[in-house]
DOKERO-308299 format. One record per atom (N, C-alpha, C, CB): residue number from 1; residue in one letter; x, y, z. Coordinates in nm, 2 decimals, always signed. Each point is the difference from the previous one (the first is absolute). Glycine has a CB too. Example, Ala and Ser with C-alpha at 12.3 -4.5 7.8 and 13.67 -1.06 7.14 Angstrom:
2
1, a, +1.32, -0.57, +0.78
1, a, -0.09, +0.12, +0.00
1, a, +0.09, +0.12, +0.00
1, a, -0.19, -0.12, +0.12
2, s, +0.15, +0.23, -0.19
2, s, +0.09, +0.11, +0.00
2, s, -0.08, +0.11, +0.08
2, s, +0.12, -0.06, -0.22
***
This chain:
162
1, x, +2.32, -2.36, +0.13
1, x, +0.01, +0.14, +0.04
1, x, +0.08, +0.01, +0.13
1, x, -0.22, +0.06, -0.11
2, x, +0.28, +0.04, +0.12
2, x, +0.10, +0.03, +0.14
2, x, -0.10, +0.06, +0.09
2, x, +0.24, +0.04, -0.11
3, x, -0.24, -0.11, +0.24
3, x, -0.05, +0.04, +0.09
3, x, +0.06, +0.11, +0.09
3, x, -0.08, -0.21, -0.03
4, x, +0.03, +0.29, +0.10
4, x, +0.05, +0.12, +0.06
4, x, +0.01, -0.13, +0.17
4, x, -0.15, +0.30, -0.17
5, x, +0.26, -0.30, +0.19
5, x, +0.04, -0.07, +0.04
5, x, +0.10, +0.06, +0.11
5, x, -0.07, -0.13, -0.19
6, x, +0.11, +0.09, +0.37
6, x, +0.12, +0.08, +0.05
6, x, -0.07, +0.13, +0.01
6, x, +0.20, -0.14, -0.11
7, x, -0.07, +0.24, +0.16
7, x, -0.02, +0.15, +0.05
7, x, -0.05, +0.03, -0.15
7, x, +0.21, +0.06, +0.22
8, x, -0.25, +0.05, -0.21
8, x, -0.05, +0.07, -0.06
8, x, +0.10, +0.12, -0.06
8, x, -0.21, -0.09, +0.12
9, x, +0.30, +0.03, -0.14
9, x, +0.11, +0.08, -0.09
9, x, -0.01, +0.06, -0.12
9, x, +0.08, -0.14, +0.10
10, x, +0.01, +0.24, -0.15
10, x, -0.03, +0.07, -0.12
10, x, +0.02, -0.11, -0.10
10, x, +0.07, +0.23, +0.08
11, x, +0.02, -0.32, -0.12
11, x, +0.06, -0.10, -0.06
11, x, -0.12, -0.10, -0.02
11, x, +0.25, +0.04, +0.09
12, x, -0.31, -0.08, +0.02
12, x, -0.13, -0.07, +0.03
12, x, -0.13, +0.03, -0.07
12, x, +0.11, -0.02, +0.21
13, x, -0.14, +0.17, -0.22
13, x, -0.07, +0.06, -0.03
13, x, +0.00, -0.03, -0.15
13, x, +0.03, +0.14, +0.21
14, x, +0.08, -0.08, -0.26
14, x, +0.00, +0.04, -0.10
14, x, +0.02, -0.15, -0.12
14, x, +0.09, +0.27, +0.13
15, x, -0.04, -0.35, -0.06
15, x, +0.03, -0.13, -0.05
15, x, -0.19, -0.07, -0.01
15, x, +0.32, -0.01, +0.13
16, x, -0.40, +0.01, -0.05
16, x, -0.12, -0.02, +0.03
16, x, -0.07, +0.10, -0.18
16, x, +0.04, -0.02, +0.37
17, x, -0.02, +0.11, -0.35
17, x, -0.07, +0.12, -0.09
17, x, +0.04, -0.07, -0.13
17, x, +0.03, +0.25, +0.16
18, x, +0.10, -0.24, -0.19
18, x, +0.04, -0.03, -0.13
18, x, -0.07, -0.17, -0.06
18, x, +0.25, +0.19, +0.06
19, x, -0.30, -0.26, +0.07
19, x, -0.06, -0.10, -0.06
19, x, -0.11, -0.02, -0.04
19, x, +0.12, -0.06, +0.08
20, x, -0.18, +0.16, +0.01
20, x, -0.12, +0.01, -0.05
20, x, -0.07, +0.06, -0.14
20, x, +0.02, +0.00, +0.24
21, x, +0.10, +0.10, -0.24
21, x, -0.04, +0.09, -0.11
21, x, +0.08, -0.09, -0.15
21, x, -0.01, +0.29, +0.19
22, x, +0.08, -0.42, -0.20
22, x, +0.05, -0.08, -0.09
22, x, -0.11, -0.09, +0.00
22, x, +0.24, +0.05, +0.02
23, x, -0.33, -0.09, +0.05
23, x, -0.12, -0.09, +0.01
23, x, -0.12, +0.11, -0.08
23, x, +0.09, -0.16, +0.26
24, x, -0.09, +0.29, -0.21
24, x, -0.12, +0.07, -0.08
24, x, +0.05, +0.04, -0.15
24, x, -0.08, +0.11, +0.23
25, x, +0.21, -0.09, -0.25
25, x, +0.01, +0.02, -0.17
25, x, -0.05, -0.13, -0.08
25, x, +0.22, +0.16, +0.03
26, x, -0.23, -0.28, +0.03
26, x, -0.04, -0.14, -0.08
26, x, -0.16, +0.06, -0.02
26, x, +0.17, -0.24, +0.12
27, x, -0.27, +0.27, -0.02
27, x, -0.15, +0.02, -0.03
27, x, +0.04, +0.10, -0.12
27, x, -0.15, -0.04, +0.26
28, x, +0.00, +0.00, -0.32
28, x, -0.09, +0.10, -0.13
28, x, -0.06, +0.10, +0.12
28, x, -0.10, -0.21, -0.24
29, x, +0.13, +0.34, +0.16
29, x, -0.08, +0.10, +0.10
29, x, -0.14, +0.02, -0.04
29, x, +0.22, +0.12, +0.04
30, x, -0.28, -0.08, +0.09
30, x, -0.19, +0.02, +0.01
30, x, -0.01, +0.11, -0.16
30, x, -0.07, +0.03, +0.38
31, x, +0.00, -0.07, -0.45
31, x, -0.08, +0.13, -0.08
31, x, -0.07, +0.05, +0.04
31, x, +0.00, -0.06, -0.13
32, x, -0.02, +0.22, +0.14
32, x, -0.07, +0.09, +0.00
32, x, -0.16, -0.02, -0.05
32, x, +0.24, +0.10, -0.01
33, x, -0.35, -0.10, +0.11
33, x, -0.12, -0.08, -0.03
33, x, -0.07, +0.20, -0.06
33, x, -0.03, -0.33, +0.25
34, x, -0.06, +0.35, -0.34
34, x, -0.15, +0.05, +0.04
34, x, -0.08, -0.05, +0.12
34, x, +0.00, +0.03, -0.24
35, x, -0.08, +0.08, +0.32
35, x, -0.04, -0.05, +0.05
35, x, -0.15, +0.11, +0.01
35, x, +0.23, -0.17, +0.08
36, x, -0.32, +0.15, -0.08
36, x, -0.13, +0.12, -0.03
36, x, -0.07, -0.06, +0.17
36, x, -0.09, +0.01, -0.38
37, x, +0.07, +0.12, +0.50
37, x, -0.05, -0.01, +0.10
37, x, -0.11, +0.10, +0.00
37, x, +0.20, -0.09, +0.10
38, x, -0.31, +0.00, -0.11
38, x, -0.12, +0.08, +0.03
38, x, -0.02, +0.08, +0.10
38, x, -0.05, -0.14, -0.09
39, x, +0.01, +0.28, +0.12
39, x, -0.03, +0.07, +0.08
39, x, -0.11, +0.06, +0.06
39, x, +0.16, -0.02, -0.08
40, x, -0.26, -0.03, +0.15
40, x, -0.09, +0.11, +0.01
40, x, +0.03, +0.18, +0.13
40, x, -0.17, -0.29, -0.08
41, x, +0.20, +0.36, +0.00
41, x, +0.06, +0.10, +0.05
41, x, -0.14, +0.09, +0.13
41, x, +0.21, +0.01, -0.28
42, x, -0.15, +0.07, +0.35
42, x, -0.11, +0.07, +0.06
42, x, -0.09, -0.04, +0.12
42, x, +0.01, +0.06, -0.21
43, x, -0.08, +0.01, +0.27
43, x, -0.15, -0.08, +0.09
43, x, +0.14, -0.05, +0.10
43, x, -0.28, -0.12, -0.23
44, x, +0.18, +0.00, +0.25
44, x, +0.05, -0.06, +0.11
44, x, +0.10, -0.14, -0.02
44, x, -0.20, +0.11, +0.10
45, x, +0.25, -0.11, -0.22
45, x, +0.09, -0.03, -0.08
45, x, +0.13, +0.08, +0.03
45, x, -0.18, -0.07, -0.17
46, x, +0.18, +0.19, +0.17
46, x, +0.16, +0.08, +0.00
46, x, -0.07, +0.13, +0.02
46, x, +0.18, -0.13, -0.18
47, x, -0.14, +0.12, +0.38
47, x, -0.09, +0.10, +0.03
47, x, +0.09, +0.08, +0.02
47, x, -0.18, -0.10, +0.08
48, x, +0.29, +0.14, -0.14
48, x, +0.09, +0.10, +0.08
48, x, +0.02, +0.10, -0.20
48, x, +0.18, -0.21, +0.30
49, x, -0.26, +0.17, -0.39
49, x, -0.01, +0.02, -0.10
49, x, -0.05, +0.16, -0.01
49, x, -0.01, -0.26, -0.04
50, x, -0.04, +0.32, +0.12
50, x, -0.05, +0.14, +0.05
50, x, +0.16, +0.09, +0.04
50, x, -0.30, -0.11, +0.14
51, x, +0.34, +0.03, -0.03
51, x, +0.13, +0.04, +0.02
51, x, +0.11, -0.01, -0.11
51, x, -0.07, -0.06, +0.23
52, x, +0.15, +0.00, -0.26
52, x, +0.03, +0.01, -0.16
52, x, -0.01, +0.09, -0.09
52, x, -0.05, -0.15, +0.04
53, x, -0.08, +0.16, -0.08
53, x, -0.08, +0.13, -0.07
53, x, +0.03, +0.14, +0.04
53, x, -0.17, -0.15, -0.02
54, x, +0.13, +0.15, +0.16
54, x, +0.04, +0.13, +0.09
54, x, +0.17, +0.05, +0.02
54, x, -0.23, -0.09, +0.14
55, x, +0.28, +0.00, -0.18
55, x, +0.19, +0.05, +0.04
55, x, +0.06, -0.03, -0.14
55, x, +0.05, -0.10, +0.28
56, x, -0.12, +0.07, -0.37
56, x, +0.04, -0.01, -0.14
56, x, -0.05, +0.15, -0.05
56, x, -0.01, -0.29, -0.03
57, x, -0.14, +0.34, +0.03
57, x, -0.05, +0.09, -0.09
57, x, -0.08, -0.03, -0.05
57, x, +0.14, +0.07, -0.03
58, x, -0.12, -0.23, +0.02
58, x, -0.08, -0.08, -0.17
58, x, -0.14, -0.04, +0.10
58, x, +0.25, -0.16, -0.20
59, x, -0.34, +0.14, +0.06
59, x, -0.19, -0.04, +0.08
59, x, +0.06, -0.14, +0.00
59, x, -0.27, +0.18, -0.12
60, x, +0.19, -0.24, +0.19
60, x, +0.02, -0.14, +0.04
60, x, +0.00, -0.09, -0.17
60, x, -0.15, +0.05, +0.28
61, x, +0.07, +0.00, -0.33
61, x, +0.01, -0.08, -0.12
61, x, +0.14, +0.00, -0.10
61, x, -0.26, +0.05, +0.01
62, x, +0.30, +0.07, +0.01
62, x, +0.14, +0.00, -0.05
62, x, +0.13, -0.08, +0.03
62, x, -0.10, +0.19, +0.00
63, x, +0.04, -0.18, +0.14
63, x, +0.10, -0.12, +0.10
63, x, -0.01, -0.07, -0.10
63, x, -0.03, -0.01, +0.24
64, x, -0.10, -0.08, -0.19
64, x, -0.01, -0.14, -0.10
64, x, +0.06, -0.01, -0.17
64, x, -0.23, -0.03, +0.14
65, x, +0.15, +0.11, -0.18
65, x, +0.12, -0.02, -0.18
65, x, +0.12, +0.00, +0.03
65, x, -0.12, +0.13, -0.15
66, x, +0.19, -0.03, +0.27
66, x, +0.19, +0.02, -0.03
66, x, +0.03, -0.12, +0.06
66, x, +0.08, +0.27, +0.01
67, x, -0.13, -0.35, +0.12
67, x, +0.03, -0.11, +0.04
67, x, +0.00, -0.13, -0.09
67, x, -0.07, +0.12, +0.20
68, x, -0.04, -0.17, -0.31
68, x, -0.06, -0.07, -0.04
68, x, +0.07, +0.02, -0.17
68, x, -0.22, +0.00, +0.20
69, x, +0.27, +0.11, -0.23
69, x, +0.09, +0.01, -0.09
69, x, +0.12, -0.03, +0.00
69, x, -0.12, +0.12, -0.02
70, x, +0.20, -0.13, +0.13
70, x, +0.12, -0.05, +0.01
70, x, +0.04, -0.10, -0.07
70, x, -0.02, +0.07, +0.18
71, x, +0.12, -0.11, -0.17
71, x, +0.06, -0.13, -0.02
71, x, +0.12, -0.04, +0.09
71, x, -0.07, +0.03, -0.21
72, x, +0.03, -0.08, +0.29
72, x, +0.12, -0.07, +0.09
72, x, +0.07, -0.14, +0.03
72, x, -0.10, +0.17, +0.07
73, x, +0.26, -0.10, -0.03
73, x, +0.07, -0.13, +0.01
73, x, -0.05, -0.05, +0.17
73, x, +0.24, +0.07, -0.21
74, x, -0.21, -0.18, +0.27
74, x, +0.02, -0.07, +0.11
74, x, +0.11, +0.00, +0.02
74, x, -0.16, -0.10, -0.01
75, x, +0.22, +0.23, +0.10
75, x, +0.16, -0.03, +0.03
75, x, +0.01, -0.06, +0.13
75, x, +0.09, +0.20, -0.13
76, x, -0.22, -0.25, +0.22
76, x, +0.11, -0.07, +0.16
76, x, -0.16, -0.03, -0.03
76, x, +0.26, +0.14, +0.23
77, x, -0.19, -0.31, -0.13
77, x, -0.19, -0.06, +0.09
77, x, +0.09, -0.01, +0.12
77, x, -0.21, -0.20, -0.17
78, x, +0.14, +0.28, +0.29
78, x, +0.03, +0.00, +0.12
78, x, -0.06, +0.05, +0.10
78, x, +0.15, -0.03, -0.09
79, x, -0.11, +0.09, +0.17
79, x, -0.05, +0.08, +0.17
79, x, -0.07, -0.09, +0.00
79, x, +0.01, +0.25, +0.05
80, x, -0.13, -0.33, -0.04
80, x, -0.10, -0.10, +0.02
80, x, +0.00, -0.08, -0.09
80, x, -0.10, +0.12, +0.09
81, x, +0.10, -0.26, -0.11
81, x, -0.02, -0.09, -0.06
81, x, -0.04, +0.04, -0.09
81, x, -0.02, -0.12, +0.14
82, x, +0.05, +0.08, -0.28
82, x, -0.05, +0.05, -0.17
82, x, -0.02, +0.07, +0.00
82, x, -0.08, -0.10, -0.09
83, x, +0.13, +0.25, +0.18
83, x, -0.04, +0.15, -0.07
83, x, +0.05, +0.05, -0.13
83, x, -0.02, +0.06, +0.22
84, x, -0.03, -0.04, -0.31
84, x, +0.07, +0.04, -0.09
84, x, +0.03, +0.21, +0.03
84, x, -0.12, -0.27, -0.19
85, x, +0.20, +0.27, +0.09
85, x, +0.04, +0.14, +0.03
85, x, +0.01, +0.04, -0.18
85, x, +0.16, -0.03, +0.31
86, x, -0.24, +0.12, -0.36
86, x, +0.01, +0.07, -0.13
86, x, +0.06, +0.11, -0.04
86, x, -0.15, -0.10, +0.01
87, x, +0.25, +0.13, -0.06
87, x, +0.07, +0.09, -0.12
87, x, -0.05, +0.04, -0.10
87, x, +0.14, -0.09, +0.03
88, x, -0.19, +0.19, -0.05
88, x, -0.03, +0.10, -0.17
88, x, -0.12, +0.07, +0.10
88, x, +0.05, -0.18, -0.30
89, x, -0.09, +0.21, +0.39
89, x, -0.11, +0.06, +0.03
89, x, +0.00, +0.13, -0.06
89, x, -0.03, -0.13, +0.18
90, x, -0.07, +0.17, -0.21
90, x, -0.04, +0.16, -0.09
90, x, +0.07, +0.09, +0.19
90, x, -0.35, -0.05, -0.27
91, x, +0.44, +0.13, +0.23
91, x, +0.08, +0.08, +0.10
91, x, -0.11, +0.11, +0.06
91, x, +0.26, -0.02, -0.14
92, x, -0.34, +0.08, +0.05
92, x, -0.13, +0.06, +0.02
92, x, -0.09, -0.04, +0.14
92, x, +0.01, -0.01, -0.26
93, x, -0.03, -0.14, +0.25
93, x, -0.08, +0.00, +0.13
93, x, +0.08, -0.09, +0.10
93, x, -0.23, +0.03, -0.12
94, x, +0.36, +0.05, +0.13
94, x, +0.03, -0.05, +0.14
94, x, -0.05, +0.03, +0.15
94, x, +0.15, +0.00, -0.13
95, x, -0.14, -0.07, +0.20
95, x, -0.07, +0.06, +0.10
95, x, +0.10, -0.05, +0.17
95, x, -0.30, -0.01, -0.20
96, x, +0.29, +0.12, +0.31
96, x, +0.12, -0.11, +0.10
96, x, -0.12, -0.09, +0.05
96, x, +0.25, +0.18, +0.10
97, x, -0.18, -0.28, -0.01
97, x, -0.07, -0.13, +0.08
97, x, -0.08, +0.10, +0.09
97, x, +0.20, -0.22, +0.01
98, x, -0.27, +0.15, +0.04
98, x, -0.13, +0.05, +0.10
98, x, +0.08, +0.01, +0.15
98, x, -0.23, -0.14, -0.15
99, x, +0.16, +0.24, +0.20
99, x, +0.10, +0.06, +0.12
99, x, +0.00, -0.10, +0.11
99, x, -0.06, +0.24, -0.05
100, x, -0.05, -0.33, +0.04
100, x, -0.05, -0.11, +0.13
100, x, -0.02, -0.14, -0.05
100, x, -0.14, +0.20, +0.13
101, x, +0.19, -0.30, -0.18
101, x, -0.02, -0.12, -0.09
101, x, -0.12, -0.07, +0.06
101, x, +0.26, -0.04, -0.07
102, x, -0.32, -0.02, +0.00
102, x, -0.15, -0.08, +0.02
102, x, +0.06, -0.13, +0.07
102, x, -0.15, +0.08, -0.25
103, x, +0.08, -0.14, +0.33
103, x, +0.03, -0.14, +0.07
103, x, -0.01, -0.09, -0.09
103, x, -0.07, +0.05, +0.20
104, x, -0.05, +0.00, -0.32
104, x, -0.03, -0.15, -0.08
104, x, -0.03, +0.07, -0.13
104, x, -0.12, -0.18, +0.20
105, x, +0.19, +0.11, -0.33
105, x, -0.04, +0.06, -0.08
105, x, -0.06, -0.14, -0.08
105, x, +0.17, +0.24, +0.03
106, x, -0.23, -0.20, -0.07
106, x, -0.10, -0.18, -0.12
106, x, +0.09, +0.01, -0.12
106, x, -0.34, +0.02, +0.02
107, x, +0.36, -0.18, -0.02
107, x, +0.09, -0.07, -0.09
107, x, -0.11, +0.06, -0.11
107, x, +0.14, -0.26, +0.13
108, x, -0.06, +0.29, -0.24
108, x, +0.01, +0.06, -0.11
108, x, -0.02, +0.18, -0.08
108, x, -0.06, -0.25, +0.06
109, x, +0.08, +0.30, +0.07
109, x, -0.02, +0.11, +0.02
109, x, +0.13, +0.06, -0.12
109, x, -0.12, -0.03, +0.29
110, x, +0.10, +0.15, -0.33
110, x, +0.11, +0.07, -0.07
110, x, +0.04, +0.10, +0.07
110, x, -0.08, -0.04, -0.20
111, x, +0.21, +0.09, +0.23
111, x, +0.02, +0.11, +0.06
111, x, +0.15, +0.09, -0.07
111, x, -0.14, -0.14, +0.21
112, x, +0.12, +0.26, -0.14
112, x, +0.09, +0.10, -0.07
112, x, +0.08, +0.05, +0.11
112, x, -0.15, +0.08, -0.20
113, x, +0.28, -0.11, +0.17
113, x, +0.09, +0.09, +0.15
113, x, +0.11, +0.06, -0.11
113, x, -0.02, -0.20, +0.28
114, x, +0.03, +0.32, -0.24
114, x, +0.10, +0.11, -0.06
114, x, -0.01, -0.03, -0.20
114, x, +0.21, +0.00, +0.29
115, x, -0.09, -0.03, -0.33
115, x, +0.02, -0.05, -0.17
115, x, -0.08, -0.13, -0.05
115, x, +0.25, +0.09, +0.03
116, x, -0.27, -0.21, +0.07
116, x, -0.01, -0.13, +0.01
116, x, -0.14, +0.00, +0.01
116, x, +0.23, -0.07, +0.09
117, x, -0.32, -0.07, -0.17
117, x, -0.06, -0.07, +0.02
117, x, +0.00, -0.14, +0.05
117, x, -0.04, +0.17, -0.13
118, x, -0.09, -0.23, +0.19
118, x, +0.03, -0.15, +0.06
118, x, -0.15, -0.09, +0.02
118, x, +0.24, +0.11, +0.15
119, x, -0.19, -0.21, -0.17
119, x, -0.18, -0.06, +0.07
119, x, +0.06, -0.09, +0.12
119, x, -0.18, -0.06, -0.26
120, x, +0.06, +0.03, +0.34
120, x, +0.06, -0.03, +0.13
120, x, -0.06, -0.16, -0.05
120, x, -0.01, +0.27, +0.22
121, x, +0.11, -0.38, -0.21
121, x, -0.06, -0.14, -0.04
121, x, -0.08, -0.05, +0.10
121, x, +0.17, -0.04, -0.12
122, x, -0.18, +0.03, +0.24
122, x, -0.05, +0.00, +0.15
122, x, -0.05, +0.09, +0.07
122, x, +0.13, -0.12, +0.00
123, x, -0.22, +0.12, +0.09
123, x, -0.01, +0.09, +0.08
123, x, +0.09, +0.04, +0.08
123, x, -0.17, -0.06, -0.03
124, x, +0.18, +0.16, +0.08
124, x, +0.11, +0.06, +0.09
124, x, +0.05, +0.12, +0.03
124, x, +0.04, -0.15, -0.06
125, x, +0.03, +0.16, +0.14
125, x, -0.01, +0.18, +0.05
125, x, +0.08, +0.09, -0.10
125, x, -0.01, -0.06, +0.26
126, x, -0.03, +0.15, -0.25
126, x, +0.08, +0.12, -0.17
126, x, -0.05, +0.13, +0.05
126, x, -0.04, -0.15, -0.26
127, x, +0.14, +0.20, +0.13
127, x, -0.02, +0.19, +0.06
127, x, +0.00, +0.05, -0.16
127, x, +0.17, +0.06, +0.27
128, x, -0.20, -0.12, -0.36
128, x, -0.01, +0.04, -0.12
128, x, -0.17, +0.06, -0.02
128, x, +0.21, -0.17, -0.08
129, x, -0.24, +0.25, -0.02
129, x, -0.10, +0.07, -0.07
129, x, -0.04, -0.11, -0.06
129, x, +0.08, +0.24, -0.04
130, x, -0.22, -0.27, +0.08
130, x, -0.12, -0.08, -0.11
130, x, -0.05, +0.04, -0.08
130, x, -0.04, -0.08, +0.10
131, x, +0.06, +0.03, -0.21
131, x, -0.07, +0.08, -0.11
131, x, -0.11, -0.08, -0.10
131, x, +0.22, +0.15, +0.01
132, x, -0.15, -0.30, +0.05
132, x, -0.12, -0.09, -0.08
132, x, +0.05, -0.15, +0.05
132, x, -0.04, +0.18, -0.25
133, x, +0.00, -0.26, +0.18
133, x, +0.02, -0.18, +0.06
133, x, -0.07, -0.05, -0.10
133, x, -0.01, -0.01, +0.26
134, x, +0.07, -0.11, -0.26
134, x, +0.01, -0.07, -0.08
134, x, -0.03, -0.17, +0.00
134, x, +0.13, +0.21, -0.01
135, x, -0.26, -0.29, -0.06
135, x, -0.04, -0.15, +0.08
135, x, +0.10, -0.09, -0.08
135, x, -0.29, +0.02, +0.07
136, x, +0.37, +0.01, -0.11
136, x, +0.12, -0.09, -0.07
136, x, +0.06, -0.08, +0.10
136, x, +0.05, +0.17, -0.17
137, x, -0.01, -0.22, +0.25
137, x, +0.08, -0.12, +0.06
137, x, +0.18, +0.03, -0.07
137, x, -0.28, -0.21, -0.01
138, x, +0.34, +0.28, +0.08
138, x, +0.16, -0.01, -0.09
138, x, +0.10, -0.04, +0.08
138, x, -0.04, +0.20, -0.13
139, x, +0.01, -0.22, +0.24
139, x, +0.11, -0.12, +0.09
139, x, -0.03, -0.09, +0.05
139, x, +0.10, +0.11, +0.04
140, x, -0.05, -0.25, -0.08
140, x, -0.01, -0.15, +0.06
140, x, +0.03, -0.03, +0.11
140, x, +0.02, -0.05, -0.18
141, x, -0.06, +0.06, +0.24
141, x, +0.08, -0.07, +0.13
141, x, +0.07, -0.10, +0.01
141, x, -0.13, +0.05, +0.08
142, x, +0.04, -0.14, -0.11
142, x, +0.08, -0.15, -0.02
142, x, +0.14, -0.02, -0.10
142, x, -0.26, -0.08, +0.04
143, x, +0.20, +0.17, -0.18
143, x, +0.14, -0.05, -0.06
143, x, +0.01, +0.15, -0.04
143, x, -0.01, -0.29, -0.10
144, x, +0.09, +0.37, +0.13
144, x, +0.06, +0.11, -0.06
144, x, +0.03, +0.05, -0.11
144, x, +0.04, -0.03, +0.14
145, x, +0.02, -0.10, -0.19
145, x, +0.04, +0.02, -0.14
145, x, -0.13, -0.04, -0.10
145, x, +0.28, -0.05, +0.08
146, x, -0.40, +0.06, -0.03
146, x, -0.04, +0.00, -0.10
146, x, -0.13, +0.16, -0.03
146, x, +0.08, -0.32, +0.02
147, x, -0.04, +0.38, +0.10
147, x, -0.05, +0.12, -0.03
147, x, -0.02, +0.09, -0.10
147, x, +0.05, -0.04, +0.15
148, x, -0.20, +0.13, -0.11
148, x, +0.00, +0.06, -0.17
148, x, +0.08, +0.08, -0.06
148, x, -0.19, +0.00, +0.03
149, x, +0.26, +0.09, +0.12
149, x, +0.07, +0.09, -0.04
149, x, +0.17, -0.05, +0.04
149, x, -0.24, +0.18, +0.03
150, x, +0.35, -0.15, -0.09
150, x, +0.17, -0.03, +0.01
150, x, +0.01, +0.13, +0.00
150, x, +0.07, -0.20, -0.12
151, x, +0.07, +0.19, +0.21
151, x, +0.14, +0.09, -0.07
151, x, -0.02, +0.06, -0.10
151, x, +0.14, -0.13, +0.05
152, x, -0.12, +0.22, -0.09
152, x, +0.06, +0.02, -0.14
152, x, -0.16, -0.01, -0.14
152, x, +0.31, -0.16, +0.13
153, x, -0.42, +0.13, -0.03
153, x, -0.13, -0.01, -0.11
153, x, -0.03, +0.14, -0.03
153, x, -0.12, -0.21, +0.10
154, x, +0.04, +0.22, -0.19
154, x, -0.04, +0.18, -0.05
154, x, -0.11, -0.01, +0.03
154, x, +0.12, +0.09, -0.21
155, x, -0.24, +0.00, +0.27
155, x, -0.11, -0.01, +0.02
155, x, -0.08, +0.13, -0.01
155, x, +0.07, -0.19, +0.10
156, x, -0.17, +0.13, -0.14
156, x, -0.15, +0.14, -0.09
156, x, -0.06, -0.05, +0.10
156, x, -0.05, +0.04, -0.31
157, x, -0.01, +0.07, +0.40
157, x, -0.16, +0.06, +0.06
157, x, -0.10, +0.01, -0.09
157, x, +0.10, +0.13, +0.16
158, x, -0.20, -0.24, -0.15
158, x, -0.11, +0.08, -0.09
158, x, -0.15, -0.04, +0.11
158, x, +0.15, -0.05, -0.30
159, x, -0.18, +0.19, +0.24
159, x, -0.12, +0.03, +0.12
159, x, -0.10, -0.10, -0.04
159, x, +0.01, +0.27, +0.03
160, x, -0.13, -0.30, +0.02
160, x, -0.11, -0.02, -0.02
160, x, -0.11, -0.01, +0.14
160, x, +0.12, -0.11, -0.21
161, x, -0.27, +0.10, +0.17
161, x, -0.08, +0.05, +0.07
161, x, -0.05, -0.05, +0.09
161, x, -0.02, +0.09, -0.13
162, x, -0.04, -0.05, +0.22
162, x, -0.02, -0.03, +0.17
162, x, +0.06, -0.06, +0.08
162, x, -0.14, +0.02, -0.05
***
C-alpha cells in the first residue's frame, strides 16, 4: 500500500486514496446481518417515554408498537464509540433532542432525537429521548469487529417485560 507520505499534496492525497480504495475492491463485502434487540420500554427503563407520547399525540403504548414495529437499517456507528445510528424510524414519533443533555446516560439505553433512533453502547453523556434499554451487550471493545450490531445491519426492537 502507498503510504501518505511528504507534504500533503493533492497528488499525494489522491495517490494515497486510490490505493487504498484498489486494496478495498479485493475484500468480500460485510453482509447485511438481522439483528432482534430486546427492549424493555417505559418506567425507569425509558424515562423520557411520557415526553415522546406528549409531543407526538400518541399514548405511550403507541410509541412502543410504532417504535418496535419498525424495521431499521444501521446507517453510521459513531459520535461515541459503537453508537449505532438507525434509518426507517416510524416519522410519527419523532421527537427533537432534549433541551439540556443528561451527564450520564446507562449503556443500553434506547433513545429518540428528531427522525433517528440509537442505543447508547456505553455509558455516557446524551441529549436524546429514552424510551427504553436494552441488556443485550452490542459493542466489543476489545474486538470491534465482532460486534452485534455493523454498518449496514437491519434491526427489529422487540419489547419484552420488566
Amino acid at each position: 500500500m502507498v503510504s501518505l507520505k511528504g507534504d500533503a499534496t493533492l497528488e499525494n492525497i489522491s495517490d494515497y486514496l486510490l490505493s487504498v480504495i484498489d486494496q478495498l475492491k479485493d475484500e468480500a463485502p460485510l453482509q447485511p446481518r438481522w439483528v432482534e434487540i430486546p427492549v424493555r420500554y417505559g418506567g425507569e427503563n425509558g424515562p423520557d417515554l411520557e415526553r415522546v407520547a406528549h409531543h407526538t399525540g400518541l399514548t405511550p403504548d403507541e410509541v412502543i408498537k410504532r417504535h418496535s414495529q419498525g424495521k431499521y437499517l444501521v446507517y453510521f456507528i459513531g459520535f461515541s464509540i459503537g453508537y449505532p445510528y438507525f434509518g426507517g424510524m416510524d416519522p410519527s414519533i419523532a421527537t427533537p433532542r432534549l433541551d439540556s443533555p443528561r451527564i450520564a446516560v446507562p449503556k443500553g439505553a434506547i433513545g429518540i432525537a428528531r427522525d433517528q433512533t440509537g442505543i447508547y453502547p456505553l455509558s455516557s453523556p446524551g441529549g436524546w429521548n429514552l424510551i427504553g434499554r436494552t441488556e443485550m451487550d452490542i459493542f466489543n471493545v476489545d474486538d470491534p469487529d465482532s460486534s452485534a450490531i455493523r454498518m449496514g445491519d437491519h434491526v427489529k426492537f422487540i419489547p419484552v417485560d420488566g
